[in-house]
C-alpha positions as CSV (number, residue, x, y, z in Angstrom):
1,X,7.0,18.9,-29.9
2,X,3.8,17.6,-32.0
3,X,4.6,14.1,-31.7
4,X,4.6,14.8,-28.0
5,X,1.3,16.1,-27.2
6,X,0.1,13.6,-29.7
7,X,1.6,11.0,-27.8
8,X,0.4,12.7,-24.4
9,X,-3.2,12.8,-25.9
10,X,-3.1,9.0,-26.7
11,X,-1.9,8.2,-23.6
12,X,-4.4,10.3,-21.9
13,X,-7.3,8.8,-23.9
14,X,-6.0,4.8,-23.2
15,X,-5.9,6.7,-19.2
16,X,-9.5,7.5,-19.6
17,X,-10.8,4.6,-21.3
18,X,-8.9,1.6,-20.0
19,X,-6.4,3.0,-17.2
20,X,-9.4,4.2,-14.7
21,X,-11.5,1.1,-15.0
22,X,-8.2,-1.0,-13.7
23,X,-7.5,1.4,-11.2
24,X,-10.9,1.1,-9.4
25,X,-10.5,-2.4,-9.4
26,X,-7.5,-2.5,-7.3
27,X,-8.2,0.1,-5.5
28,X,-11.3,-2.2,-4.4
29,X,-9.4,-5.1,-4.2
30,X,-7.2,-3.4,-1.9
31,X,-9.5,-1.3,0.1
32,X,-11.7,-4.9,0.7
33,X,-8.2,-6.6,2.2
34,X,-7.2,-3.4,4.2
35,X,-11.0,-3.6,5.7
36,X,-10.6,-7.1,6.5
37,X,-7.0,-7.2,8.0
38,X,-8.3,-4.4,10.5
39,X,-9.7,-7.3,12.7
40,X,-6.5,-9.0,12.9
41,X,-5.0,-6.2,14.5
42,X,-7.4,-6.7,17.7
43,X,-6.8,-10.6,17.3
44,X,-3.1,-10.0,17.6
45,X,-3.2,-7.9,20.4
46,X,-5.4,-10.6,22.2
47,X,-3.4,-13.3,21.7
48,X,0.0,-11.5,23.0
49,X,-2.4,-10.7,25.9
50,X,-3.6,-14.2,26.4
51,X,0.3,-15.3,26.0
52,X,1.7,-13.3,28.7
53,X,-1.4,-14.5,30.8
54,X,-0.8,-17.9,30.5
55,X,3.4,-17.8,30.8
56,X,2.7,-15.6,34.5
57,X,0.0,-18.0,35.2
58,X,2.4,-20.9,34.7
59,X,5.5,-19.4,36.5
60,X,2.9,-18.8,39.6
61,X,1.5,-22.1,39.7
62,X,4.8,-24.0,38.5
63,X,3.3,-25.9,35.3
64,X,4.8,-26.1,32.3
65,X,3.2,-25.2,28.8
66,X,4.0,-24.7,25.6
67,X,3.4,-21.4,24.4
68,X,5.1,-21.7,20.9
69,X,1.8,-21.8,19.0
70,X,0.4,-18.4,20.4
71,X,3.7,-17.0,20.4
72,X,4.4,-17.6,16.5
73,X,0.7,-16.8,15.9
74,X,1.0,-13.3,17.0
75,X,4.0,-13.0,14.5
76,X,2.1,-14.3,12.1
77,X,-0.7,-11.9,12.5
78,X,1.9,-9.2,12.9
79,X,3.3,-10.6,8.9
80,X,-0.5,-10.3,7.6
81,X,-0.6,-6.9,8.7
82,X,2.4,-5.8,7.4
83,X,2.4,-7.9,4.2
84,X,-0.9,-7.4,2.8
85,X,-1.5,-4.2,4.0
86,X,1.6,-2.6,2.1
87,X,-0.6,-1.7,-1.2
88,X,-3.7,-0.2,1.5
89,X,-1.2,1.9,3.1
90,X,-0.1,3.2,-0.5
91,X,-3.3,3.6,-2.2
92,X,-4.8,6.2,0.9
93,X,-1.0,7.9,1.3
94,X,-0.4,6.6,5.1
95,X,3.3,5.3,4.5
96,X,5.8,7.2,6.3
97,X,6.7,10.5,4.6
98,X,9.9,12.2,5.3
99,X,10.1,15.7,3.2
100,X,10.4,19.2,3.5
101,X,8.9,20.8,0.5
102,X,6.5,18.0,-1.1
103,X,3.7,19.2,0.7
104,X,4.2,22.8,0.0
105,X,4.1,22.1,-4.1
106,X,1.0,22.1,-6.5
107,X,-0.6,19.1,-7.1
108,X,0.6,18.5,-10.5
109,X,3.8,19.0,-9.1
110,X,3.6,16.4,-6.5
111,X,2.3,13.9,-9.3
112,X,5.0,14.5,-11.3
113,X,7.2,13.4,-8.2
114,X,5.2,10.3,-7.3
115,X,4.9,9.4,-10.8
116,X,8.6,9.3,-11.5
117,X,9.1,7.6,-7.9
118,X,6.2,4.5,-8.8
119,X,7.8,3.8,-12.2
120,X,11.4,4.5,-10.9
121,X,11.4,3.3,-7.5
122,X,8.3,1.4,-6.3
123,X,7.4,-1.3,-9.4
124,X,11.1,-2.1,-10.3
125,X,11.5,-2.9,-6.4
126,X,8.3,-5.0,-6.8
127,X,9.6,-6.8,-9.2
128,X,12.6,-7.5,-8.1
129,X,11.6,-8.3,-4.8
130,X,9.3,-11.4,-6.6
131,X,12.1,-12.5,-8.5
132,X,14.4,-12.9,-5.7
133,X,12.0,-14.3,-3.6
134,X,10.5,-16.7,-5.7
135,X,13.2,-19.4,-5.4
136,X,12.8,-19.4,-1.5
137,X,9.3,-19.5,-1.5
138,X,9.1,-22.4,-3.8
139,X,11.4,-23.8,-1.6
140,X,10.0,-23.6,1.4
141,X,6.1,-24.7,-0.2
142,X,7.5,-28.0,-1.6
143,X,9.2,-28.8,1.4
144,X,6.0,-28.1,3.8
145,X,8.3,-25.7,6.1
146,X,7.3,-26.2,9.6
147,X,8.8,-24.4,12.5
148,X,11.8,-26.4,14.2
149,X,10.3,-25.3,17.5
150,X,8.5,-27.9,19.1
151,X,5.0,-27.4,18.4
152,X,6.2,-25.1,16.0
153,X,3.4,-23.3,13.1
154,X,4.1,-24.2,9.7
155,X,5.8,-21.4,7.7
156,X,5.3,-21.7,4.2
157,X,2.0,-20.1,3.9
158,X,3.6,-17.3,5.9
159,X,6.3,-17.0,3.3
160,X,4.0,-17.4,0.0
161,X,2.2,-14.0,1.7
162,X,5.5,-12.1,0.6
163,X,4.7,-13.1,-3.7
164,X,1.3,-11.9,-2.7
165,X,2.5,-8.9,-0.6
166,X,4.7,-7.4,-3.7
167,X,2.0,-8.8,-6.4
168,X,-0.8,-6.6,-4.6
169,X,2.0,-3.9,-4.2
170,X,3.2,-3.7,-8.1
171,X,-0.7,-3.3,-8.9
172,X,-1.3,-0.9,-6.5
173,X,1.6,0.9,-8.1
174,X,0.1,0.8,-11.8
175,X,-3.1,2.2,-10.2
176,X,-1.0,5.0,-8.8
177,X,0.4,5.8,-12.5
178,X,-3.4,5.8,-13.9
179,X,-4.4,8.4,-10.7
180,X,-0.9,10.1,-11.4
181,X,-1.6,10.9,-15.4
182,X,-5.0,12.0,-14.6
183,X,-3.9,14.5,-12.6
184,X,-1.5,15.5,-14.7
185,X,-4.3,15.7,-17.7
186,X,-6.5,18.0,-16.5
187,X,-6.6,21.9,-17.0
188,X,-4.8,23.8,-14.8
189,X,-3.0,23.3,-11.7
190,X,-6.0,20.8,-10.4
191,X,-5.3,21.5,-6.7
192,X,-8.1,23.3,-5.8
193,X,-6.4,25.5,-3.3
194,X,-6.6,28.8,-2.5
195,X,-4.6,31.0,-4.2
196,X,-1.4,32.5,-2.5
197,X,-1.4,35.3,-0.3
198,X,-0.9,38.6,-2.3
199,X,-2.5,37.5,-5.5
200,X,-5.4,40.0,-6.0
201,X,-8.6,37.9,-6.7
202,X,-10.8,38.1,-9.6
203,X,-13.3,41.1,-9.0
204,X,-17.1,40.1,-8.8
205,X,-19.1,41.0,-11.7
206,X,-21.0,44.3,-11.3
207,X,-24.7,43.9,-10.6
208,X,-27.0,45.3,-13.4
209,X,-30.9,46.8,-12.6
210,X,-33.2,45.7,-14.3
């Protein structure tokens, strides 16, 4: 039980010291991409816009284009979105959460859960999703993948998105872990809340005269 809370204290210290430090940097470095990849959001909806446009406009007036550019741009857009801004959606909590009782525990409790869930779960999926996607990407980069549609975008820069996607998404992940045992390392429950009702609150001091 000693070696324990000595080992808790050390890793609490290295938190503190090191472990905070990293985590604001990829929080930043996160928080700067999620700010920029807002405006593609607008760009994408424009150019679907523009797309349909321009495919009524031709059916009207009987021409013939060749929308596979703006077509596979909008996918594209829609694959920067989703790809790089994976580790923003994790580092402000937006993802999708399906639970009944998560929300209803302390906050050290719900660290404990997301801690064991990051190091379990979310950086061994990271990994993994690198590994088996490296050989494809590689792939596709030496080769120069293009489209086979005609006029077709190329697609390797697409695909060397996804090593970034899960590179960002493992740091983000370590970050978590720092924020996680800091929680975990303070006094108390650290949630702030209220507390519960039928717990008799502390009585204020008694005023003294002078």
């Amino acid at each position: 039980m000693r070696f324990l809370k000595q080992l808790a204290a050390h890793i609490y210290r290295v938190n503190e010291g090191v472990g905070k430090p990293m985590a604001a940097l990829i929080d930043g470095l996160n928080d700067r991409i999620g700010a920029a990849i807002r405006w593609l959001a607008l760009l994408m909806v424009l150019v679907g816009a523009g797309t349909a446009l321009l495919r009524y406009s031709a059916r009207g007036l009987a021409l013939s284009l060749n929308l596979t550019p703006p077509t596979e741009a909008q996918w594209y857009l829609f694959s920067v979105i989703f790809l790089l801004g994976a580790a923003y959606g994790l580092n402000h909590n937006v993802h999708v959460r399906v639970d009944v009782l998560y929300e209803r525990l302390s906050k050290k409790k719900r660290a404990i859960i997301d801690l064991v869930g990051t190091i379990i779960f979310l950086i061994p999926f990271s990994l993994v999703m690198l590994y088996v996607s490296w050989p494809a990407v590689a792939n596709s980069f030496s080769i120069r993948e293009v489209s086979p549609d005609p006029g077709g975008l190329a697609r390797w820069p697409i695909k060397m998105l996804i090593l970034v996607s899960f590179v960002l998404l493992t740091l983000q992940g370590l970050s978590q872990i720092v924020k996680q045992i800091d929680i975990l390392g303070r006094e108390g429950d650290g949630d702030g809340s209220a507390p519960p009702e039928g717990t008799p609150e502390a009585a204020p001091a008694p005023e003294t005269s002078a």
